[in-house]
C-alpha positions in Angstrom: 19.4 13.6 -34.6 18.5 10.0 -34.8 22.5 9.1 -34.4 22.2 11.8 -31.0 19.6 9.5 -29.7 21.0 6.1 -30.0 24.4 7.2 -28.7 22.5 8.6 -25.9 20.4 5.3 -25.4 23.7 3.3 -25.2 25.0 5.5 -22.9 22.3 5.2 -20.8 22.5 1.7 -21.4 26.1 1.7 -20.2 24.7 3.6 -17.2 22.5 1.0 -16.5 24.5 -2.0 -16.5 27.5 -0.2 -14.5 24.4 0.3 -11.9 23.0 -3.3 -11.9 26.9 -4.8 -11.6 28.0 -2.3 -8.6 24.4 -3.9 -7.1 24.8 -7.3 -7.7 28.2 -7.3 -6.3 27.2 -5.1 -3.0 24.5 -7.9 -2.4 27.3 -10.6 -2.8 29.2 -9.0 -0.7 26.5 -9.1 1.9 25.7 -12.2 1.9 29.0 -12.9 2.6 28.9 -10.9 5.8 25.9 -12.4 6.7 26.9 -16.0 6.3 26.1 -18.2 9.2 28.8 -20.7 10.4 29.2 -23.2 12.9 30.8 -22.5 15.8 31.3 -24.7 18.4 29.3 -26.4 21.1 30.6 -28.5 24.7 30.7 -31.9 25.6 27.3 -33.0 27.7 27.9 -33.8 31.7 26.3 -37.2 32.5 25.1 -37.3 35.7 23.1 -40.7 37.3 21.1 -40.8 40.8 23.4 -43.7 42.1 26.9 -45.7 41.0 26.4 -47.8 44.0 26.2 -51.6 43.4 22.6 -52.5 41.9 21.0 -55.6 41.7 17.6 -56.2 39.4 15.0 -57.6 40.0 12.0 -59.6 38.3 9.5 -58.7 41.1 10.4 -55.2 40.6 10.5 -54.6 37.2 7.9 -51.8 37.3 9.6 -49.8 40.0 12.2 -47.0 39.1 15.8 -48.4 38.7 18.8 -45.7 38.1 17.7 -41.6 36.7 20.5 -39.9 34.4 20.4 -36.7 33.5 23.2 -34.9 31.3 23.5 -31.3 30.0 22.9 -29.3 27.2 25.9 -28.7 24.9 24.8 -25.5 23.7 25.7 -25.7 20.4 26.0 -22.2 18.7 26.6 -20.5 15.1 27.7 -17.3 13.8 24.5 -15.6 14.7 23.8 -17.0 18.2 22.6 -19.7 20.2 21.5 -23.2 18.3 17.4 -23.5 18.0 17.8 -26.4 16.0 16.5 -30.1 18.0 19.9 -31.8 19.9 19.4 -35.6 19.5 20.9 -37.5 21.8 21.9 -40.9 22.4 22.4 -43.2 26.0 25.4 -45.3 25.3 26.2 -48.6 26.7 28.8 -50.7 27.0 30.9 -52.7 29.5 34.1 -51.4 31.2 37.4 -53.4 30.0 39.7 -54.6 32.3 41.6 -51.9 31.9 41.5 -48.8 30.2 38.9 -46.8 29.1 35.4 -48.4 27.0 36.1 -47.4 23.2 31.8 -48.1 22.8 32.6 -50.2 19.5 30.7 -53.2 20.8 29.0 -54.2 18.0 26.5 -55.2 20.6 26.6 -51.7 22.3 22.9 -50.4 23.5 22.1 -47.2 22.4 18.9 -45.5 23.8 17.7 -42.2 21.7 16.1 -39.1 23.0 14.8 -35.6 21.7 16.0 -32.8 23.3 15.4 -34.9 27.1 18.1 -33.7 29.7 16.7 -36.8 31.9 15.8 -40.1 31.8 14.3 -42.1 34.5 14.1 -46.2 33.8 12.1 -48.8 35.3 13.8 -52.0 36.5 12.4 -53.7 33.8 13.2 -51.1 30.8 17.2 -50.9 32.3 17.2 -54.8 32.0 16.2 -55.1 28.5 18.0 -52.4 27.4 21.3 -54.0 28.8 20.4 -57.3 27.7 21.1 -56.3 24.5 24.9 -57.1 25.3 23.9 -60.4 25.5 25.9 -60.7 29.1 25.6 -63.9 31.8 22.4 -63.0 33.8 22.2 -62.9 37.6 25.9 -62.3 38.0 27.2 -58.1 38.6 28.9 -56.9 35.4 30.8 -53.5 35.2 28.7 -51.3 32.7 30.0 -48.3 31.0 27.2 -45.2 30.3 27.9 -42.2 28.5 25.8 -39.6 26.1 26.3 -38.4 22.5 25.1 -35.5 21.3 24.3 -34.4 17.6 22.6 -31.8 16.1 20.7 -33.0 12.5 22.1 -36.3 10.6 24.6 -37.0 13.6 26.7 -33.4 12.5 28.8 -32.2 15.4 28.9 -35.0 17.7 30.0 -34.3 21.6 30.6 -36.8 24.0 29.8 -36.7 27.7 31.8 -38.1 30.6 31.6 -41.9 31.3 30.1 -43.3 34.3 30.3 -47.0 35.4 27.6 -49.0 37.7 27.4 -53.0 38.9 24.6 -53.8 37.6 23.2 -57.7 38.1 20.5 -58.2 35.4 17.9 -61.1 35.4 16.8 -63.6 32.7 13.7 -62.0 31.2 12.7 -63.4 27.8 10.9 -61.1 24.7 8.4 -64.4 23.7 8.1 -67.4 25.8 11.0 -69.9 24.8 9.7 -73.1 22.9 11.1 -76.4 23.7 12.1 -77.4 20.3 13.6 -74.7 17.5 13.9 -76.0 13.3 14.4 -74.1 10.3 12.8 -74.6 6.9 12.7 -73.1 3.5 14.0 -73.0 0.2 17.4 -71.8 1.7 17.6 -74.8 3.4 18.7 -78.7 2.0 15.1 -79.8 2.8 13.1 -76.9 1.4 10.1 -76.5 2.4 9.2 -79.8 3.2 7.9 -80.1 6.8 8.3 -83.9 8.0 7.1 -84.4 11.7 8.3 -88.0 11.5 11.7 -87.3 10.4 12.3 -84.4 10.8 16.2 -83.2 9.4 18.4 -83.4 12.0 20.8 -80.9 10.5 17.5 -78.2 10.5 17.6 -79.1 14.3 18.8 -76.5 16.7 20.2 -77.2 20.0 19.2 -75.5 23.1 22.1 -74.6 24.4 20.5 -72.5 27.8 17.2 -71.2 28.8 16.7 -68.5 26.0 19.2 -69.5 23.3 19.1 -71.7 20.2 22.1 -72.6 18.7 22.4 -74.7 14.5 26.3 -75.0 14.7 26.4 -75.7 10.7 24.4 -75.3 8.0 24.4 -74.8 4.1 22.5 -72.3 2.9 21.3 -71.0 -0.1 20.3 -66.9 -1.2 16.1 -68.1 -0.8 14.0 -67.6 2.2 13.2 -69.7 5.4 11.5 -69.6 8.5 11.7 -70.5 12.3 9.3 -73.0 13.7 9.1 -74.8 16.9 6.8 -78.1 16.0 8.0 -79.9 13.0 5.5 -81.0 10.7 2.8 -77.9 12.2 2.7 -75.1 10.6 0.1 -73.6 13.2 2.9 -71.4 14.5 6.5 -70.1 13.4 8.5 -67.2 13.8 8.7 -65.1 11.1 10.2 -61.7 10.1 7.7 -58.4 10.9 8.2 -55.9 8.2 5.8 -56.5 5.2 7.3 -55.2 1.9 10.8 -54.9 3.5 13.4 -57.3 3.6 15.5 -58.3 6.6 19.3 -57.8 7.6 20.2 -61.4 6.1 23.0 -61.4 8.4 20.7 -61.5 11.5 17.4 -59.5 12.5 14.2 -59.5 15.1 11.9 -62.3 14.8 8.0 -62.3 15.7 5.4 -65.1 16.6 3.5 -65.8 13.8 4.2 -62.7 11.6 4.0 -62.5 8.2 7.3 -62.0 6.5 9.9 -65.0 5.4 13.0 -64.2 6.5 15.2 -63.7 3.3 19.0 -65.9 3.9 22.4 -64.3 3.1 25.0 -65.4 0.1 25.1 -69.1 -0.3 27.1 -70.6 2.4 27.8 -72.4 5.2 26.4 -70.7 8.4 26.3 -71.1 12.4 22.4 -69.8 13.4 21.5 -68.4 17.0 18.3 -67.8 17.9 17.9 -65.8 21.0 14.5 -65.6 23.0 15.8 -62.9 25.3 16.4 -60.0 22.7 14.3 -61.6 19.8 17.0 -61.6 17.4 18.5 -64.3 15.3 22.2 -63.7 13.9 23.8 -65.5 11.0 27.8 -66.2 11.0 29.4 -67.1 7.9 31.8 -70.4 8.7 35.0 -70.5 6.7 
């Protein structure tokens, strides 16, 4: 009887695990019915309140310049309509000579938004943020404006039309522009010696225009330095603004008085600029 029982217990057994399989591989099965997928989404339509000719304008830096506005792309999966965020990003660039823009300045601006279909800027916001192409001020340049939209970590980028405006921009600094520029630190031949009698000419920059500061050569080591407009005071200097972080040691913003040393790249020989109307420095590697 006992040999009856445990035949029937494996059977059972048997009937069991024939059960659980058939089971597990309905509820694979199903999931790979219900599998959501991409499946597509439209290039945004850029639109702006104006392409005429535009001209800006210190004394009106608070009134409203140029509104774009540019449409959803309705991104969409497998099982409807996206409700995920759509970031999107205002592109600009200048219009080539001929062609179409490629927007692979390496000074393009690129303005963010959150879901915004519209954007209105003041005079004074549309000037710094084409500023940023580091263009001849007071004189019309042909700028190129277009939006890119992306759902989570940039995936499925669209791109909107491109629309192109005159725009005249005017010299508008981000601190006010000292008269004299050096550099010192343990990067540089002089460390951090501070001389205001002598100080090293090759640590001297050379205003070059209104906003810019311009060290043609210099040898460099991998240490730290800093910017500072008085040699031999230490009362004020221009420093880099992100304690426990260092900065893009081929070029980065700069602060008045803030805390950080700016950290130099590989040993070299280097050209500096140092510009007052973005508030970014840039290091170029001489050959």
């Amino acid at each position: 009887m006992r040999r009856i029982q445990i035949l029937n217990d494996m059977k059972y057994m048997k009937s069991y695990l024939y059960t659980l399989i058939a089971g597990l591989l309905l509820f694979s099965c199903s999931n790979d019915d219900t599998k959501i997928t991409y499946t597509g989404g439209s290039a945004p339509v850029l639109g702006v309140s104006s392409t005429s000719d535009l001209v800006l304008s210190k004394s009106n830096q608070d009134f409203s310049s140029l509104q774009f506005q540019w449409t959803n792309p309705g991104y969409s999966f497998s099982n409807g309509a996206s409700t995920q965020d759509v970031y999107y990003t205002l592109q600009i660039d200048t219009m080539p000579a001929t062609g179409t823009p490629t927007f692979t300045n390496p000074k393009l601006a690129s303005l963010p938004f959150t879901n915004d279909l519209t954007h209105i800027f003041t005079v004074r916001e549309l000037n710094t943020a084409l500023s940023n192409l580091e263009l001849t001020d007071y004189v019309p340049h042909d700028f190129a404006f277009r939006v890119k939209a992306t759902l989570v970590n940039s995936l499925e980028p669209q791109y909107s039309n491109v629309i192109h405006v005159k725009i005249s921009t005017y010299l508008d600094v981000v601190y006010p522009v000292p008269a004299h520029l050096y550099i010192v630190g343990d990067a540089t031949p002089s460390g951090w010696s501070n001389d205001s009698s002598h100080p090293d000419a090759t640590q001297t920059f050379t205003k070059v225009n209104a906003y810019t500061f311009v060290l043609n050569s210099l040898a460099l080591t991998n240490k730290q330095f800093l910017f500072i407009p008085v040699a031999g005071d230490w009362t004020h200097k221009y420093a880099y603004d992100a304690p426990g972080s260092t900065n893009n040691t081929s070029g980065d913003y700069f602060k008045p008085d803030a805390n950080s040393n700016f950290q130099a790249p590989a040993s070299g020989n280097y050209k500096i600029t140092v510009n007052f109307k973005t508030g970014k420095y840039s290091m170029e590697k001489l050959n």
